[in-house]
C-alpha positions as CSV (number, residue, x, y, z in Angstrom):
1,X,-61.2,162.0,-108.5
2,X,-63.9,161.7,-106.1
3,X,-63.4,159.2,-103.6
4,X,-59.8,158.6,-104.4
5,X,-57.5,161.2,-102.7
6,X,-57.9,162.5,-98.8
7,X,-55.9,165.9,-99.5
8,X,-57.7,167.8,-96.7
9,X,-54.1,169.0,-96.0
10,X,-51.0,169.1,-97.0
11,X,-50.2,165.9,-94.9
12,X,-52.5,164.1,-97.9
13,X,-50.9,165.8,-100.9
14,X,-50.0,163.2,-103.8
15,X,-47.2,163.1,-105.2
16,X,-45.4,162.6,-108.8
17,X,-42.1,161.5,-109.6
18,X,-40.8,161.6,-113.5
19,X,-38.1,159.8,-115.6
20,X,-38.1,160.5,-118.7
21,X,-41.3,158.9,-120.1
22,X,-41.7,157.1,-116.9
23,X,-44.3,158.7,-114.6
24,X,-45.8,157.7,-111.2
25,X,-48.4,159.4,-108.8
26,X,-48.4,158.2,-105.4
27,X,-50.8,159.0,-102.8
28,X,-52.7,157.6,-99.7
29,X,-55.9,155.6,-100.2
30,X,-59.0,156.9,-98.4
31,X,-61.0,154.0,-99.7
32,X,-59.8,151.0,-97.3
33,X,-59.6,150.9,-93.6
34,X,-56.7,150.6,-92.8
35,X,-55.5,152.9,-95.3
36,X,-53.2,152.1,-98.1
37,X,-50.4,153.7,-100.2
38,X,-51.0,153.3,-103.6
39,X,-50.4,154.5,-107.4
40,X,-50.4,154.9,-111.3
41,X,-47.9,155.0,-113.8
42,X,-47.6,155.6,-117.3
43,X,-44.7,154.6,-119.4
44,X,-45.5,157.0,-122.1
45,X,-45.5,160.3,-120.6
46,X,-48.7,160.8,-119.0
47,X,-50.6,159.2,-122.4
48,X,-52.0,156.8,-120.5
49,X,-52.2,155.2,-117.1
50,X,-52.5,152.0,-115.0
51,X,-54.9,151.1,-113.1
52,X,-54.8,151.9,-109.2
53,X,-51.7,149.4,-108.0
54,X,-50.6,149.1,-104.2
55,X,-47.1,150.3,-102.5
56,X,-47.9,149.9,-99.0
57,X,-50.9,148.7,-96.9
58,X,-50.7,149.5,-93.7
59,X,-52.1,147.7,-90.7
60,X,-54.0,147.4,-87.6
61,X,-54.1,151.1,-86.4
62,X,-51.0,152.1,-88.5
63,X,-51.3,155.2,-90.7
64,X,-49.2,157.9,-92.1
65,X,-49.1,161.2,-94.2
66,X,-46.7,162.9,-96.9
67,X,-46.2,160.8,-99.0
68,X,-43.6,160.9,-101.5
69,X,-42.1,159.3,-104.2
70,X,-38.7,160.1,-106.4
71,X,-36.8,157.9,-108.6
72,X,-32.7,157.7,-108.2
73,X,-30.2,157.3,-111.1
74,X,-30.5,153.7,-111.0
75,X,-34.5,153.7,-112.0
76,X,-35.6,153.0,-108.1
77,X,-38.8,154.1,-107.4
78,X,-38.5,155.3,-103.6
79,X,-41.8,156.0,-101.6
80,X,-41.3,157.9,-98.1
81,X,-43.6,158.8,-95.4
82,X,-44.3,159.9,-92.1
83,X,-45.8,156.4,-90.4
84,X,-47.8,157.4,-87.0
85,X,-50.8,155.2,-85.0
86,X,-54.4,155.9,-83.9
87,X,-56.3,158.5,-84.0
88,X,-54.6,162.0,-84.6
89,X,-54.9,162.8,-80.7
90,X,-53.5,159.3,-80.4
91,X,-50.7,159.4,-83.1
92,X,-48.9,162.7,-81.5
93,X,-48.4,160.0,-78.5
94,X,-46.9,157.6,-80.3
95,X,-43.7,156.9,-82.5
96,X,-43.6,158.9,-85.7
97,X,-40.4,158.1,-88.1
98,X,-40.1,158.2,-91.6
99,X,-40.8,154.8,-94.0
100,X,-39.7,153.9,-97.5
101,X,-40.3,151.0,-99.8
102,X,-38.7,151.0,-103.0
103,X,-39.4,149.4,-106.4
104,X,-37.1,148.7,-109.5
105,X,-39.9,147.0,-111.1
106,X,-41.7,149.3,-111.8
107,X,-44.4,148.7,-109.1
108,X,-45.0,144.8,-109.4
109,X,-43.2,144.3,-106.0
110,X,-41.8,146.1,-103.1
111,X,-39.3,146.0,-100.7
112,X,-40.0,145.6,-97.3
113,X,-40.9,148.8,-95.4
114,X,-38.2,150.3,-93.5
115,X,-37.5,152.4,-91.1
116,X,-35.5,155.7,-92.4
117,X,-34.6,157.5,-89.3
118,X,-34.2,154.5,-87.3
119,X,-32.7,156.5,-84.2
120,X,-35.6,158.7,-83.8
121,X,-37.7,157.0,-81.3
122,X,-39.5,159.8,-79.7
123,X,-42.4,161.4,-80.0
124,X,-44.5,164.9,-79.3
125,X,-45.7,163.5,-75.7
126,X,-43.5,160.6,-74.8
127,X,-40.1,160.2,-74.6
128,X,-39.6,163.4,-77.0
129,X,-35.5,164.1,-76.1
130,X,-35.0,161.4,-78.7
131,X,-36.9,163.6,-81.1
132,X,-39.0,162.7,-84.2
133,X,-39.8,164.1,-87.4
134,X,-42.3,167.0,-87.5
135,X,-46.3,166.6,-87.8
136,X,-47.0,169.2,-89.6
137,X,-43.7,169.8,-92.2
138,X,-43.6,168.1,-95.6
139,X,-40.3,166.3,-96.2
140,X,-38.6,166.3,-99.7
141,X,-36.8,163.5,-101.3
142,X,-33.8,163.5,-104.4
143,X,-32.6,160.3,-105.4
144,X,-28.9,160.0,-105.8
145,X,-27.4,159.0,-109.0
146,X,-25.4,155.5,-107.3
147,X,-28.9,154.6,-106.2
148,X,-30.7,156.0,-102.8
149,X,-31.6,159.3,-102.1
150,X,-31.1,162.1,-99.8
151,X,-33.7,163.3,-97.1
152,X,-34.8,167.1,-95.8
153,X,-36.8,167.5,-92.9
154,X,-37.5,169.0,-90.0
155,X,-36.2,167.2,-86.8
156,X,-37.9,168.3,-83.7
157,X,-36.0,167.4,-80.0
158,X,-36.0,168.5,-76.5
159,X,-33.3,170.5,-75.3
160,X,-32.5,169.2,-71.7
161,X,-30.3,172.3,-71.0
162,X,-32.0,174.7,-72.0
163,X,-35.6,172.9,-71.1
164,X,-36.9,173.7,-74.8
165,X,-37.9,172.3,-78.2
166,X,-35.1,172.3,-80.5
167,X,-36.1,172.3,-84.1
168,X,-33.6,171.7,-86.8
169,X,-33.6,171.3,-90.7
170,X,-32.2,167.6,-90.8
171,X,-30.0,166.0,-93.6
172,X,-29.5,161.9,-94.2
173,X,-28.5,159.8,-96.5
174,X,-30.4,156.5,-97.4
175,X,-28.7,153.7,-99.4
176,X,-31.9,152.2,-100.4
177,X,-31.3,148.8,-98.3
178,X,-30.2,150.4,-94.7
179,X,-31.9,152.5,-92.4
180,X,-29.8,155.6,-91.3
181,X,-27.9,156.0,-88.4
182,X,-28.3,159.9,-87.9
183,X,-28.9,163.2,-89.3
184,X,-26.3,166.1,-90.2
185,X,-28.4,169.3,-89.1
186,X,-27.3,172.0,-92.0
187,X,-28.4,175.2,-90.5
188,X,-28.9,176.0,-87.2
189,X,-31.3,175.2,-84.6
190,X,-34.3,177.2,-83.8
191,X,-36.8,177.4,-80.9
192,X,-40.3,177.9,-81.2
193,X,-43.0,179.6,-78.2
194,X,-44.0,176.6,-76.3
């Protein structure tokens, strides 16, 4: 809908999780300033729809991309995203972890917003040896049947040895309540050109 959804790029993308009957689109609001995470659900399978409701609003010069949403076994709602600040120029400066709020009301309240990858304090420019999770590479989500879900991305860090970028495909665990204390890296590293 016009006016609704910035999907320039994949960073924007909505996304849609499904249980049964139960159906949510999540995506990030282009109509405020500072931006918002919102959504619609329908109860009866895509028959009909709420109106616009909101997740997440962020503030001051907060923003973030990729969103996505999954529901675990338990009927959470999970929302994650990449959170970054400023301007893009600005934002590959700054922190950029990965946020979650959960619902199990269906959307009339949220949890607080936390911080998933809580150890990853780096960034591209700053302080990257503590790494952070890529700019420009989607994350996926599966909630976990006790409630939770499990996270993919792709962890970039500096190699100090070796004096490169390390890139690996990252694996965590998220109990829905506490951030995570580290990833399990399931294949092995790669390095990119510069």
């Amino acid at each position: 809908v016009a006016g609704k959804v910035y999907a320039l790029s994949k960073q924007f993308q909505p996304s849609i999780a499904v249980d049964g009957d139960d159906v949510y689109i999540v995506w990030i609001s282009k109509q405020t300033n500072p931006q918002k995470i919102v959504f619609s659900n329908s109860s009866n399978g895509g028959q009909t729809w709420s109106t616009e409701k909101v997740a997440y609003s962020f503030t001051g010069n907060q923003n973030g991309g990729f969103p996505s949403a999954e529901i675990d076994g338990l009927g959470v709602l999970h929302v994650v995203w990449q959170n970054s600040y400023g301007s893009f120029s600005e934002s590959l400066a700054g922190p950029r972890n990965l946020w979650a709020v959960s619902t199990s009301d269906s959307g009339a309240t949220w949890t607080n917003a936390v911080i998933v990858d809580a150890y990853n304090s780096g960034n591209r420019n700053e302080n990257p040896e503590n790494g952070y999770s890529c700019d420009c590479c989607a994350h996926r989500i599966l909630g976990r049947d006790n409630g939770g879900f499990d996270l993919v991305y792709r962890h970039v860090e500096y190699d100090d040895i070796a004096e490169e970028w390390l890139n690996v495909v990252a694996h965590l665990v998220f109990d829905g309540t506490n951030s995570s204390t580290g990833y399990l890296a399931i294949a092995p590293g790669w390095r990119t050109a510069g």
